[in-house]
C-alpha positions in Angstrom: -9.3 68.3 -113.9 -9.6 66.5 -117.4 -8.0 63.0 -115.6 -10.7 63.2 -112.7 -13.2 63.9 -115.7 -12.1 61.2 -117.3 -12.1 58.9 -114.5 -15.7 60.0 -113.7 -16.4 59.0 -117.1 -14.8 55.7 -116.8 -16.9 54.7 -113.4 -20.2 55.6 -115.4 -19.3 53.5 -118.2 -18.5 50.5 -115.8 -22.1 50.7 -114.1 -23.6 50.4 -117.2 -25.0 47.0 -117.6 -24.9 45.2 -120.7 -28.3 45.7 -122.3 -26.7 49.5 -122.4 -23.6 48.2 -124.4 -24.0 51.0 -127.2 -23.9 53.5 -125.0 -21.0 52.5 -123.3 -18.9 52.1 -126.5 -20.2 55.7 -128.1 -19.4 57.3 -124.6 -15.9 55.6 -124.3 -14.9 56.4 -128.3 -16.2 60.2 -127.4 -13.7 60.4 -124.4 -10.8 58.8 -125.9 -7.7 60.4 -127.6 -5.0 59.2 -129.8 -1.4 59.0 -129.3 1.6 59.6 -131.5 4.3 58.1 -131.8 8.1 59.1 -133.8 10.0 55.9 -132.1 13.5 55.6 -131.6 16.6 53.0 -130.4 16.9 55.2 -127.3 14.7 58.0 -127.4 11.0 57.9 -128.5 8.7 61.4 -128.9 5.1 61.1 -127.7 2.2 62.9 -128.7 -1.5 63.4 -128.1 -5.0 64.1 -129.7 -7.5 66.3 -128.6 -10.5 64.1 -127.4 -12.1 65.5 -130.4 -9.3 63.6 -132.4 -9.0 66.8 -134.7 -5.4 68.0 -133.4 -2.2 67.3 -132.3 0.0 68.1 -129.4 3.8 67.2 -128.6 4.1 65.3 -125.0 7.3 64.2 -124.0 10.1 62.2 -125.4 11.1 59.4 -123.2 13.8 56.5 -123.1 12.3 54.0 -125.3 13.0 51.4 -122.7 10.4 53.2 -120.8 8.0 53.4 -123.7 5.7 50.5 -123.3 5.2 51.5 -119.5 4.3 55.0 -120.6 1.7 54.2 -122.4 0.1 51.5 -120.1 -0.3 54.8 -117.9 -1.4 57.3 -120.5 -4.1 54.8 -121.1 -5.0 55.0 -118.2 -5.1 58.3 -117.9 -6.5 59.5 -121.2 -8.2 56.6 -122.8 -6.3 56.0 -125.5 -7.8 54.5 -128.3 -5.2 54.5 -131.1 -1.4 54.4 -131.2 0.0 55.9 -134.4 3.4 54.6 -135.2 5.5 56.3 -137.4 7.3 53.9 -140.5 10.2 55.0 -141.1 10.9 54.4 -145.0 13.5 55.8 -147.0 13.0 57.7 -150.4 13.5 54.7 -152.5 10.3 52.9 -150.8 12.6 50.4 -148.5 12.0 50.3 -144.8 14.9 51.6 -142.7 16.2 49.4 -140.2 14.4 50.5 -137.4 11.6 48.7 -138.6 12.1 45.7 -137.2 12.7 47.2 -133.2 9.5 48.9 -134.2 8.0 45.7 -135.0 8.8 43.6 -132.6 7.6 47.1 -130.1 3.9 46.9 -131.4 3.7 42.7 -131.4 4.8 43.2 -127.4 2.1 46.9 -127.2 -0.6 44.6 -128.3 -0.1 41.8 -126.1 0.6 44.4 -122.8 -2.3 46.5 -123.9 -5.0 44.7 -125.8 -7.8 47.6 -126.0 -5.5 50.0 -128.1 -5.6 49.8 -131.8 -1.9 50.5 -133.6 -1.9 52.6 -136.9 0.8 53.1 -138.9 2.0 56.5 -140.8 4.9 57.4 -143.5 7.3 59.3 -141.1 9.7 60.7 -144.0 10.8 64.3 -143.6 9.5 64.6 -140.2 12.4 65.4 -138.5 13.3 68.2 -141.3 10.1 69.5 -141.1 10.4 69.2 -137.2 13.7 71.2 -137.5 12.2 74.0 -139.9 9.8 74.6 -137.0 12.0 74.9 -134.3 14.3 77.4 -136.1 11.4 79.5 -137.3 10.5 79.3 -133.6 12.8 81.5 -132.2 14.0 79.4 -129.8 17.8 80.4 -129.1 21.0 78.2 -130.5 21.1 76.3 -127.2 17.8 74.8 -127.2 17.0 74.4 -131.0 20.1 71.4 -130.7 18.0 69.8 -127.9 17.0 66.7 -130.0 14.3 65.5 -127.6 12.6 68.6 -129.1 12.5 67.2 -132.3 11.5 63.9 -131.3 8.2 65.1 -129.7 7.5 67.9 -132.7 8.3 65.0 -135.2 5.5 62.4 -132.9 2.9 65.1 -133.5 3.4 65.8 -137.0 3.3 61.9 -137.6 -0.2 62.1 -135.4 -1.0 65.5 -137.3 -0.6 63.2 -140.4 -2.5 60.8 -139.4 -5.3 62.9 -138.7 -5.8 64.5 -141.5 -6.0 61.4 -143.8 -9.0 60.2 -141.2 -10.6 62.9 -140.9 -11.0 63.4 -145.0 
């Protein structure tokens, strides 16, 4: 229902001429979401905005090899207008290796998909704090050592995070 909605949305927005340009840009920003992102060597988590951009919901988490393709989809699909990238940075203040995949990850995001603005958000802690939740969850032994679990709880605290400091 909401991807037909959306899609509706998008065919009125491509009829509008160009003398209706505001319009267009207020109607697409009010339909779009945001996406989270807690990246990894192998596995990535994914998360997603309400189109209201006020909160944030775990997705998936996906083979990062597969990451660039997902989102080239979800965009399609959702209107993504952000991509919030967590940095992952150590307590001393120095970036952790994994910056530089995640680097070279956005430079090939924004050539693939030009329309998307990346942000980027302090990620430290959010795997503990990701962990904290799924123990206090209930979920049994089995499934709290699922680690894709914490991968998608730990993209939509780093969203979470980002929302709140926009939406000061």
């Amino acid at each position: 229902m909401i991807i037909l909605h959306v899609k509706v949305c998008n065919l009125i927005l491509k009829t509008l001429n160009k003398k209706n340009q505001k319009v267009r840009i207020l109607l697409n920003k009010q339909l779009s979401k945001y996406l989270g992102i807690d990246f990894g060597i192998k596995k990535s988590g994914v998360s997603i905005s309400d189109s209201n951009k006020l909160i944030s919901f775990p997705l998936e988490t996906i083979e990062t090899k597969n990451l660039l393709d997902y989102i080239k989809q979800i965009n399609i699909d959702e209107n993504i207008e952000i991509v919030v990238i967590g940095k992952p940075l150590r307590l001393n203040n120095e970036m952790h290796d994994l910056e530089e995949a995640i680097g070279k990850f956005i430079k090939l995001l924004k050539i693939e998909v030009s329309n998307i603005k990346v942000e980027r958000v302090d990620e430290r802690f959010t795997s503990k704090i990701s962990s904290s939740i799924i123990i206090n969850s209930g979920l049994s032994k089995k499934n709290r050592r699922d680690k894709s679990i914490i991968d998608k709880i730990s993209a939509s605290l780093i969203l979470e995070s980002y929302l709140i400091q926009k939406n000061k």
